[in-house]
C-alpha positions in Angstrom: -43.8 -16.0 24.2 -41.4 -17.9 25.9 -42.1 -18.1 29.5 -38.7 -19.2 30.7 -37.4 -15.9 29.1 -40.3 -13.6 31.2 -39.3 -15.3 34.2 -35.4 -14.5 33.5 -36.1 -10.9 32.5 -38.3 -10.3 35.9 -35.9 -12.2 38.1 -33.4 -9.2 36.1 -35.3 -6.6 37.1 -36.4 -7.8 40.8 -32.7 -7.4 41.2 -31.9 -4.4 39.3 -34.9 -2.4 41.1 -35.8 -4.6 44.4 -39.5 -3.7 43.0 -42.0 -4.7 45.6 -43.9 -6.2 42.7 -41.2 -8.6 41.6 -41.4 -9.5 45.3 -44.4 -10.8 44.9 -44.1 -12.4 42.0 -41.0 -14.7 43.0 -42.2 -15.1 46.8 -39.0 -13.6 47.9 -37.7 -10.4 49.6 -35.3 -7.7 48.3 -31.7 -8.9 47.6 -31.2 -5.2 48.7 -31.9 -7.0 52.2 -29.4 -9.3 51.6 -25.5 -10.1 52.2 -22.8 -11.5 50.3 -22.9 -14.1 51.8 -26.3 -15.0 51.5 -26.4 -14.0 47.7 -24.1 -16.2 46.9 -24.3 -18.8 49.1 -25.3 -21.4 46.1 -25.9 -21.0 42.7 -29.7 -20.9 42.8 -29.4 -17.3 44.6 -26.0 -16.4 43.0 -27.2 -16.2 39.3 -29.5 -13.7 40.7 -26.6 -11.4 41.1 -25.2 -12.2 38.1 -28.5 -11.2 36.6 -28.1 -8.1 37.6 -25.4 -7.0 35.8 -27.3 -8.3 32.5 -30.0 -5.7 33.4 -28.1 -3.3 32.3 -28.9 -4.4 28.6 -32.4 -3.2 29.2 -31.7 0.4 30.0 -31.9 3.3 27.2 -28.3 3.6 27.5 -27.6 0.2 25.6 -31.2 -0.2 23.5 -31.5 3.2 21.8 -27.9 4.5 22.3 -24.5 1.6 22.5 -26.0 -1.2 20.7 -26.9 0.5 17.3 -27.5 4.4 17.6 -24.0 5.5 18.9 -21.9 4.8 16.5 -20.1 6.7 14.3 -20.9 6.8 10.8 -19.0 4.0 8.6 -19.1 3.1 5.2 -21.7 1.2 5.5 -24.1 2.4 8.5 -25.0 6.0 8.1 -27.2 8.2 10.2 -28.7 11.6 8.7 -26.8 14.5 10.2 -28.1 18.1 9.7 -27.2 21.5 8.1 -25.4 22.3 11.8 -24.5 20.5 15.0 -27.5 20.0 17.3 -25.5 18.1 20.5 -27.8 15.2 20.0 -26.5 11.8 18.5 -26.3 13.1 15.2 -23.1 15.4 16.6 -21.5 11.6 17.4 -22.6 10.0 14.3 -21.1 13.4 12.2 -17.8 12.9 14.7 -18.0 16.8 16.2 -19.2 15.8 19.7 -19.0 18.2 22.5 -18.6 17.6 26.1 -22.0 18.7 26.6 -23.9 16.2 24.6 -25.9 14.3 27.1 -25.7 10.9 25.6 -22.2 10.8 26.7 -23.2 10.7 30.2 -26.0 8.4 29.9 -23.5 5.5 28.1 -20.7 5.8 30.7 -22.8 5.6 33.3 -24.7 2.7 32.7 -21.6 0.8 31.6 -19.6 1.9 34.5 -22.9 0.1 36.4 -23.1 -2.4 34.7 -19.3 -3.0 35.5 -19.9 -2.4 39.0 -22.5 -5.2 39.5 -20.1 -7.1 37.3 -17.8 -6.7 39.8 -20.2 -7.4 42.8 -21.0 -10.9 41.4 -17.0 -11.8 40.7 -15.9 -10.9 44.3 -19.1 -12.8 46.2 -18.7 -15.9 43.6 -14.9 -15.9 44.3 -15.5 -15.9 48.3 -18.6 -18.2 48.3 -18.1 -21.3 50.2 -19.2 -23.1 46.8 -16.9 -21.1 44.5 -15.8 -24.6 42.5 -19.3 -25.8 41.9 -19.1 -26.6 38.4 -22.6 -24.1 37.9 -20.5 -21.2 39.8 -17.8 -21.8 37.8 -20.0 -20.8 34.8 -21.8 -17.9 36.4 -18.2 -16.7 37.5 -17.6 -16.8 33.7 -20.6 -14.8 32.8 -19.8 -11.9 35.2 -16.4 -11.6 33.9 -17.6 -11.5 29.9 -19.8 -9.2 30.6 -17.3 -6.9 32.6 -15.5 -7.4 29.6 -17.9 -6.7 27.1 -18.4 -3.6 28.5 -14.9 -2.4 28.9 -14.6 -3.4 25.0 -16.9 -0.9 24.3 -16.4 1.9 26.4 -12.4 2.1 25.4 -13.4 2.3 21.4 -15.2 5.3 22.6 -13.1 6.9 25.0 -9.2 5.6 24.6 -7.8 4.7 27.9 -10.4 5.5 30.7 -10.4 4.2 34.4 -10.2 0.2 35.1 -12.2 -0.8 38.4 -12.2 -5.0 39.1 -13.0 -5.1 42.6 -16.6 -3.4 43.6 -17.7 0.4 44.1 -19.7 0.7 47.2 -22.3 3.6 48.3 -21.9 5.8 45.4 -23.0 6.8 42.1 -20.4 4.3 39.8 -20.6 7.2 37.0 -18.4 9.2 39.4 -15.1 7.6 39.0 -12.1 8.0 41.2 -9.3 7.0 39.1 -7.1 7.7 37.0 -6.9 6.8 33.1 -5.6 3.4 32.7 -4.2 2.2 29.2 -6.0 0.6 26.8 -3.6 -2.5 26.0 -3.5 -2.9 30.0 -7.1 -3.5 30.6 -7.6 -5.3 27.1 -4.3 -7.6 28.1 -5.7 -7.9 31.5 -9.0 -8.8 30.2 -8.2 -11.6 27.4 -6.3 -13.5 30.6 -8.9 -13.2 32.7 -11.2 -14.5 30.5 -8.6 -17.9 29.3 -8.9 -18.4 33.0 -12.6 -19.1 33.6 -14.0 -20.1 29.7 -12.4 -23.4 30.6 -14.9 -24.2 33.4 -17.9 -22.9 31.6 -20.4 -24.9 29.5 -21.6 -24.5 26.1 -25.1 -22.9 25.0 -26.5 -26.1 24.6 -26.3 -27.1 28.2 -27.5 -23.4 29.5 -31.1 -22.9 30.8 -32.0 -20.1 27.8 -29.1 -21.3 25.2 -27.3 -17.9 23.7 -29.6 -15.9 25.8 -26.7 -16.4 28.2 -23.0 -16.1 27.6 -21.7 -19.6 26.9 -18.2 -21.1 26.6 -18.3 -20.8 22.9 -19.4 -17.3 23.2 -16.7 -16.4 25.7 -14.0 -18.0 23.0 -15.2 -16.1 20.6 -15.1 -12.4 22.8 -11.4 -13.6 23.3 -10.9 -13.5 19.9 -12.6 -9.9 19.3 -10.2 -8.8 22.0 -7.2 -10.7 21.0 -7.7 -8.7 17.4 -8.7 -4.9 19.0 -5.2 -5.6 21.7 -3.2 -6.8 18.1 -4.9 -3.7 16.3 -4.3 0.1 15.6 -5.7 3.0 18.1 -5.9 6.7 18.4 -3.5 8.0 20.9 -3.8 11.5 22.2 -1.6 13.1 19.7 -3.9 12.2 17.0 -1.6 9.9 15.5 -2.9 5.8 14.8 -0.6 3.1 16.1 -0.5 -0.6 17.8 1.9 -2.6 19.9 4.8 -4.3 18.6 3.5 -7.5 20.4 0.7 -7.6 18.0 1.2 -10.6 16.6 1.2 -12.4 19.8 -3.1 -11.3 19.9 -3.3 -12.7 16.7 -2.0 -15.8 17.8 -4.6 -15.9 20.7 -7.3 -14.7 18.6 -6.5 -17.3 15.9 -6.5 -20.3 18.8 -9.8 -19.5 20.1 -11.8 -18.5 17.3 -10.7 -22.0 15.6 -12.5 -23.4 18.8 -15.2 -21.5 18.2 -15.7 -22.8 15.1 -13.9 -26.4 15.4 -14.7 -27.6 19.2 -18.4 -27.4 19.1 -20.7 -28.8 16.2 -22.0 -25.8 15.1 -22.5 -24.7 11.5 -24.0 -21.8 9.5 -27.7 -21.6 9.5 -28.5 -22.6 5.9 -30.7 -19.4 5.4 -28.7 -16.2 6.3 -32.6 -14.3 6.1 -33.8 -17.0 8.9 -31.2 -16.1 11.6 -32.4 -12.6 12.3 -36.1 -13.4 10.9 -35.8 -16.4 14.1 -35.0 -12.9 16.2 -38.2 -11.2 15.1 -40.5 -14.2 15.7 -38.8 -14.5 19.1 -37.3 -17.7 18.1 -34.1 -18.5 19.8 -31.6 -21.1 18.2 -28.5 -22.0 20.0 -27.1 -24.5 17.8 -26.3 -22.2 14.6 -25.0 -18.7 14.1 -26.1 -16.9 17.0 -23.2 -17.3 19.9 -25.2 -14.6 22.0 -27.4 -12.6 21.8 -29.2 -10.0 24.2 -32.5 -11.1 25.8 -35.8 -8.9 25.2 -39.0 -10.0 26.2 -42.5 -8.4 24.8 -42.1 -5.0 26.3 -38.6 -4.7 26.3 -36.1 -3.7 23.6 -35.9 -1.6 20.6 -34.9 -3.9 18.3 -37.1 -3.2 15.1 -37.9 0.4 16.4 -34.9 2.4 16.2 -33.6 -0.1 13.4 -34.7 -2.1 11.2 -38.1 -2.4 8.2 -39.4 0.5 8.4 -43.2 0.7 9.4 -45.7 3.8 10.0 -48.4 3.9 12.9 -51.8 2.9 11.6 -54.6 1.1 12.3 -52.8 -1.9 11.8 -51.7 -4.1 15.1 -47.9 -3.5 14.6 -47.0 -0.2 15.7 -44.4 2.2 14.0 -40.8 1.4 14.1 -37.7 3.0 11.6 -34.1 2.5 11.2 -32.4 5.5 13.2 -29.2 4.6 11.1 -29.8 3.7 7.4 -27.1 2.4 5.5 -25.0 3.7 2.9 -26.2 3.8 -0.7 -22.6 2.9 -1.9 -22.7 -0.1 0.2 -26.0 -1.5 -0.5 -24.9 -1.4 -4.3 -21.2 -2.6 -3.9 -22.7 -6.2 -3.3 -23.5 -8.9 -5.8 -26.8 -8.7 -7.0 -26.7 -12.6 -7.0 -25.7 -12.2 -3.1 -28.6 -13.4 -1.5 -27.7 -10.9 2.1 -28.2 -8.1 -0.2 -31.9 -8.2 0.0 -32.0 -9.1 3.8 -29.5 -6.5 5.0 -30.9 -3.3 2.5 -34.5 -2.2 3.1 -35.4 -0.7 -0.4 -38.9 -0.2 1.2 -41.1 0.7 4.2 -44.5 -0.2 5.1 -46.7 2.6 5.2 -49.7 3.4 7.8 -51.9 0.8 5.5 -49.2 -1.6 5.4 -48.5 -0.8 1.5 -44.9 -0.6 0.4 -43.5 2.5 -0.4 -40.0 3.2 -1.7 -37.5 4.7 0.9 -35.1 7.6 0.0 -31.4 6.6 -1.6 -29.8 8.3 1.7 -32.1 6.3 4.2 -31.9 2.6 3.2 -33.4 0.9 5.4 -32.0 -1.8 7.5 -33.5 -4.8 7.1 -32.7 -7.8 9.1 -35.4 -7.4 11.8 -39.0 -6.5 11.3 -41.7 -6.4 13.5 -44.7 -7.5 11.2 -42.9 -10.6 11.9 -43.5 -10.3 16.0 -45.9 -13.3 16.8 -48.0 -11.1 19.0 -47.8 -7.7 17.9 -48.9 -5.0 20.8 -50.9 -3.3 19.0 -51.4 0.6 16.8 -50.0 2.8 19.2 -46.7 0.3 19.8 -43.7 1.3 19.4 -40.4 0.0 21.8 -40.6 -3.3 23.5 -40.5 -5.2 20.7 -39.1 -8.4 22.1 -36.6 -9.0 19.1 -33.2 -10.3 20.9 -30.2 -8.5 19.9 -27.0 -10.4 18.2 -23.6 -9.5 19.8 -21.6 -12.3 18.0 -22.5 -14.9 15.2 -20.4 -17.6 14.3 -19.4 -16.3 10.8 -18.2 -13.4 12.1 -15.7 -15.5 14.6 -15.0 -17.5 10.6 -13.9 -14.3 9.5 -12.2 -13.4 12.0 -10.4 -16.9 12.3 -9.5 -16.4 8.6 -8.1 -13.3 9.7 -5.4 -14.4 11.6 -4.6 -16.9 9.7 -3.8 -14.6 6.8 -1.6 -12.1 9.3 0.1 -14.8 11.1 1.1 -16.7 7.8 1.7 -13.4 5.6 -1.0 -14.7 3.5 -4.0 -17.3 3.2 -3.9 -20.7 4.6 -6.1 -23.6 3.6 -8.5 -23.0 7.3 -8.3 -19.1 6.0 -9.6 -19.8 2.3 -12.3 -22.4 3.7 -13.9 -20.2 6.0 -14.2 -17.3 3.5 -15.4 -20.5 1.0 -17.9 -21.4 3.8 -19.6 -17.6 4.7 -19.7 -17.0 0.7 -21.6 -20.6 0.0 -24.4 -19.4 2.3 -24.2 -16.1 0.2 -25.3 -17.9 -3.5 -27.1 -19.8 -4.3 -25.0 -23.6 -4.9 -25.7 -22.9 -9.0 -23.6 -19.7 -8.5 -20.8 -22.0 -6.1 -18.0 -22.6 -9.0 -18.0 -18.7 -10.0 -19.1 -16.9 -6.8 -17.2 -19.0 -4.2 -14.5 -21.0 -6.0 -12.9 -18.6 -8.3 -13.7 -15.8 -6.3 -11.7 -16.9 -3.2 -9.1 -18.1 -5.8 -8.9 -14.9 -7.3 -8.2 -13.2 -4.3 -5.6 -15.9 -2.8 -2.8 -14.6 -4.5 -1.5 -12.7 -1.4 -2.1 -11.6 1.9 -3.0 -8.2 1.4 -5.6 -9.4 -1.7 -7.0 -11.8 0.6 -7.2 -9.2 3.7 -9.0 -6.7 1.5 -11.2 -9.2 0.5 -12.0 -9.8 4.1 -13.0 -6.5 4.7 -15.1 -6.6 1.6 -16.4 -9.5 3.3 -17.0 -8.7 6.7 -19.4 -5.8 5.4 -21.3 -7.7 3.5 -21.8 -10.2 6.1 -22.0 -8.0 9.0 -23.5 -5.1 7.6 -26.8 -3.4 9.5 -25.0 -5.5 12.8 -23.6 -1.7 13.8 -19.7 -3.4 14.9 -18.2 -2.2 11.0 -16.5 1.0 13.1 -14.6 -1.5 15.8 -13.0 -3.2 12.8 -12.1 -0.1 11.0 -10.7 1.5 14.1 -8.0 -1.9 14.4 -7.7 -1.6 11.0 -6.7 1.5 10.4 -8.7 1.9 7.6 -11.6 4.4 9.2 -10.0 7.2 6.7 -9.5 6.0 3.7 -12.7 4.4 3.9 -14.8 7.5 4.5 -12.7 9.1 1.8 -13.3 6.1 -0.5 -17.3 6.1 0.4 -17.9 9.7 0.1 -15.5 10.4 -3.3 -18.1 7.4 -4.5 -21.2 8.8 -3.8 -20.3 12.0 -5.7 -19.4 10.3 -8.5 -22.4 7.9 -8.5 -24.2 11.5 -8.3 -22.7 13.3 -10.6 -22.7 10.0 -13.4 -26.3 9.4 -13.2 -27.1 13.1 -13.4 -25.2 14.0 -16.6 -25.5 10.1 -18.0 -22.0 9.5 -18.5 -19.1 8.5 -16.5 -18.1 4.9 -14.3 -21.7 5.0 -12.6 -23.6 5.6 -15.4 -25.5 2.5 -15.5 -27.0 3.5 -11.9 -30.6 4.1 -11.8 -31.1 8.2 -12.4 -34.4 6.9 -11.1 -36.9 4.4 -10.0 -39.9 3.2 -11.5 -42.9 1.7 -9.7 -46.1 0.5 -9.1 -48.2 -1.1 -6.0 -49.8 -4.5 -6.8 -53.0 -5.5 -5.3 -51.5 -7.6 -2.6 -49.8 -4.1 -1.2 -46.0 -5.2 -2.4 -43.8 -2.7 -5.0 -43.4 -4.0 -8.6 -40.1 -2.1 -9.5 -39.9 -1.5 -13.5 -36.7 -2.7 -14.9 -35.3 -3.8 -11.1 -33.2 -1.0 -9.0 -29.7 -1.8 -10.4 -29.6 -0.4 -13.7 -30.7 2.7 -15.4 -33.9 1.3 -18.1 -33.9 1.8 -21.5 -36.8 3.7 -21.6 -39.1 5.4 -19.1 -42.5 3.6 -18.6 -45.6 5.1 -18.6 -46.3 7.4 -16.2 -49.3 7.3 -13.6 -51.8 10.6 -14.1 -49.2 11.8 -16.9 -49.7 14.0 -18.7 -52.6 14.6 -16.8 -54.4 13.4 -13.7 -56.1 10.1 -14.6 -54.4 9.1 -17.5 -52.4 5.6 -17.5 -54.2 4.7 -14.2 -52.0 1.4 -14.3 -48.6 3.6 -15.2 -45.8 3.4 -12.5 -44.4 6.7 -10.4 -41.2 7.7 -10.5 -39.0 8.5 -7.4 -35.5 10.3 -7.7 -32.6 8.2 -7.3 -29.3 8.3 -7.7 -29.1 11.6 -9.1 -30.8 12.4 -5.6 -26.9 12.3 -4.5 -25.9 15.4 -6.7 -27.0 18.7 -6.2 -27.6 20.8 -9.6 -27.3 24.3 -8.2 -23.8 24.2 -7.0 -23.0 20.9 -9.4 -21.3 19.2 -6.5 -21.8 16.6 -3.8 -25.7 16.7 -1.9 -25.9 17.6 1.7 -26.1 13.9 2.4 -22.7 13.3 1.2 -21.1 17.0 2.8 -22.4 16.8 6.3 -22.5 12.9 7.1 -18.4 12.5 7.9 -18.3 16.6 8.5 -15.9 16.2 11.4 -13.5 14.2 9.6 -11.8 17.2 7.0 -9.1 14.9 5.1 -11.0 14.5 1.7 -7.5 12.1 1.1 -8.7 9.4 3.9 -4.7 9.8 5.4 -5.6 11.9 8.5 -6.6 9.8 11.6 -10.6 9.8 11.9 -11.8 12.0 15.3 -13.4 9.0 16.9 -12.3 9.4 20.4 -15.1 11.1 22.6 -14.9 13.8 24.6 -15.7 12.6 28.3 -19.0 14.7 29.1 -18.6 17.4 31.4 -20.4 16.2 34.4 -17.9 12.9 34.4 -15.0 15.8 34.3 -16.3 17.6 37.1 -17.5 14.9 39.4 -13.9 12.8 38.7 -12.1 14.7 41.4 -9.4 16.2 39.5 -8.7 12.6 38.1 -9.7 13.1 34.6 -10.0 15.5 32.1 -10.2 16.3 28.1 -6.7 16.7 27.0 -5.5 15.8 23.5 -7.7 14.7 20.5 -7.7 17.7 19.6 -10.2 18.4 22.1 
């Protein structure tokens, strides 16, 4: 474990809680007991403050619910929703949330918080007698990117929605007394604000805990994501999508400071795509590669590889149980290259049972598989669970490529030479160097004709690299594309159904269904792979009767596990996972406002309400 992290995490908590046991530990009294001015005084005690705000990571609210479980289902994360609505998560991830679903509350509030102390650390930074000491400069920089960060996320859930930057005192900050203020406002507010500090921070590599903090290159790179989501499409209240006509000018800004990103600072692409989230489950932090930043969990904290992730089931074993709350689409795990090494990383075909034997996973709950915790270097033991210790990614360098590439391709109505060498450089990591001339080099030729053939490409792209990283909704949203793509994914899956059932048709080839057997080492030994349909069947174990072919495989359903013979239409899976998005078309603007939860109505003071969005 690393100890410098423990210490970090406490010193978060003592501040978040003023527990009298952190007292102890650090020899110190309650900042509760404290001024301003004493606070922050210096930077030794100021960071303290700023600690508090990234506290707010650790809390329920961010672990189980904003960082992976909230979303929205996509085309490519997709949690199981049931035969009616439940007000649980599954209500948000099917798009029919109510105003009474509690989760609402519990994510505003805590951001809101998490603003607040923000905003605490900003104003006593700003008046400290030390303000333009080179280390306040950069905790100044942290408070404001994480102010940020969390205004980013709550307005691609709730639209416009009040903007505090000076501090709430002596109240409960998810009781806010303002007004709604516009999206492009705080999100044009907030990319200045944050050109005016990254200048004086310093880069991971200088930071006591590297991209466990937010860095200069970070920052750059959150100007970018905000640049593009200012330049991008929204839902306005009349349920129509649009964007500002000053678009462009975000592009520009996210196209300057993502080529920082990438150009200013040394860093390339871990060579292994698999190693950068398997350094995450063996709590190994590198600041010098892909991760930019990345949330901080110590052993005991964080629900990274519990809520999502390999798949394991409680045992005897030391490892604890732990599933992925939001598998991933079976159209997207087989819309990649089978020669695309992420492919195998990103899609969990199996899970780990309560003897630590593979087993196969149902099509409609692929696993996600970037993080596992038989990879934890001290497991906690059987009756484990949360607090896995596995750091959370909220940016990686070749997402800020492609998002460089991007603006490129906007700006200059089509591909540039930077544009087609950072979709060149993400792809390369992809394939194997063999595979180079046909996977990377005529690829990116092929779709370089144009800007729209090379943006399409880069959305192509940006799923397969991102995938299982739950941010594919923020870039459909800006897009536009959140429609069309749930129409695209679910007209798909019926016809992957429907072809493997009868045998004929585009998706015939598919696997009907899959063949295996468990080798003595505990790992699956899939008969003909799980891309194509075989031949022939193997033989089957205990067919025709129990003990024959005691070395045969079993056979699970598969894709024909996506059509349903009795009405001879679409499964349940592929009905109720979009239900509250009814254009079958994809042209009708997807429901993803939410409603702003009752309580949050009624303690606002007449200041907000739930009008339009067809609420």
């Amino acid at each position: 474990m690393n100890n410098k992290l423990l210490i970090y995490t406490l010193a978060v908590f003592c501040i978040a809680t003023a527990a009298s046991s952190c007292k102890k530990f650090l020899d110190t009294d309650s900042p509760s007991n404290f001024t301003q001015e004493y606070i922050y005084a210096n930077p030794q005690e100021a960071v303290k403050g700023v600690y508090a705000s990234y506290a707010l990571f650790n809390q329920d609210a961010f672990t189980s619910r904003l960082s992976d479980s909230f979303i929205p289902n996509t085309d490519v994360e997709v949690g199981g929703v049931g035969a009616a609505p439940d007000n649980s998560r599954r209500d948000i991830w099917a798009m029919e949330t109510t105003d009474a679903n509690g989760d609402l509350s519990t994510v505003w509030g805590n951001g809101y918080n998490a603003i607040n102390k923000a905003n605490i650390a900003i104003e006593g930074i700003g008046q400290s007698p030390m303000a333009n000491d080179p280390d306040m400069k950069q905790l100044l920089g942290e408070a404001k990117a994480l102010r940020a960060l969390w205004y980013y996320w709550l307005i691609n859930y709730w639209g416009d929605i009040p903007f505090r930057i000076v501090p709430s005192r002596g109240g409960d900050d998810s009781k806010i007394y303002l007004p709604r203020t516009g999206r492009d406002s705080i999100l044009t507010y907030l990319i200045k604000d944050l050109i005016g500090v990254e200048g004086g921070m310093k880069p991971a590599a200088e930071l006591p805990f590297g991209v466990e903090r937010i860095s200069r290159e970070f920052v750059q790179g959150l100007i970018a994501r905000l640049a593009l989501c200012r330049g991008g499409y929204w839902l306005y209240p009349d349920m129509v999508m649009r964007r500002k006509d000053d678009y462009k000018e975000y592009y520009q800004i996210a196209r300057d400071y993502a080529y920082k990103v990438v150009h200013d600072w040394g860093r390339t692409l871990n060579p292994s795509f698999a190693a950068v989230f398997d350094n995450e489950s063996k709590w190994v932090v590198d600041s010098k590669s892909d991760i930019l930043y990345e949330v901080a969990f110590p052993q005991g904290f964080g629900d990274v590889g519990w809520n999502i992730g390999v798949a394991v089931d409680a045992g005897d074993h030391v490892y604890g149980s732990g599933s992925t709350y939001k598998p991933l689409n079976p159209a997207y795990a087989y819309s990649f290259d089978t020669l695309d090494t992420r492919l195998t990383k990103i899609v969990s075909f199996v899970k780990y049972d309560k003897t630590l034997t593979q087993t196969p996973i149902a099509v409609t709950a692929l696993g996600i598989g970037n993080w596992s915790r038989l990879l934890i270097p001290a497991p906690s033991g059987p009756t484990s669970a949360k607090g896995t210790g596995i750091n959370w990614p909220i940016m990686r360098l070749s997402d800020v490529m492609l998002m460089l590439a991007e603006a490129e391709n906007e700006l200059n109505g089509g591909p540039t030479g930077e544009a087609i060498e950072m979709l060149k450089t993400v792809r390369k990591r992809a394939f194997n160097s063999a595979y180079w001339p046909e996977k990377v080099d005529a690829y990116v030729a092929g779709v370089s004709t144009g800007k729209d053939a090379f943006f399409n490409a880069l959305v192509n792209e940006r799923a397969w690299e991102l995938g299982g990283e739950c941010i594919r909704h923020y870039d459909l949203i800006r897009w536009n594309l959140f429609g069309k793509k749930i129409a695209e994914t679910k007209r798909q899956l019926a016809q992957m159904g429907e072809n493997t059932f009868n045998g004929a048709g585009p998706y015939d080839y598919l696997p009907d269904y899959l063949y295996y057997r468990v080798r003595a080492d505990k790992t699956i030994e899939w008969y003909g792979g799980i891309f194509r349909k075989v031949a022939a069947p193997p033989p089957l174990k205990d067919s025709p009767a129990k003990g024959d072919n005691p070395n045969g495989y079993t056979r699970v359903t598969w894709m024909r596990g996506l059509y349903n013979a009795t009405t001879a239409g679409p499964a349940d899976y592929i009905l109720r996972s979009w239900r509250g998005y009814k254009d079958d078309a994809g042209n009708a603007p997807v429901p993803y406002i939410l409603p702003l939860h009752s309580s949050t109505v009624s303690d606002s003071r007449g200041m907000l309400k739930n009008e339009g969005y067809n609420f």
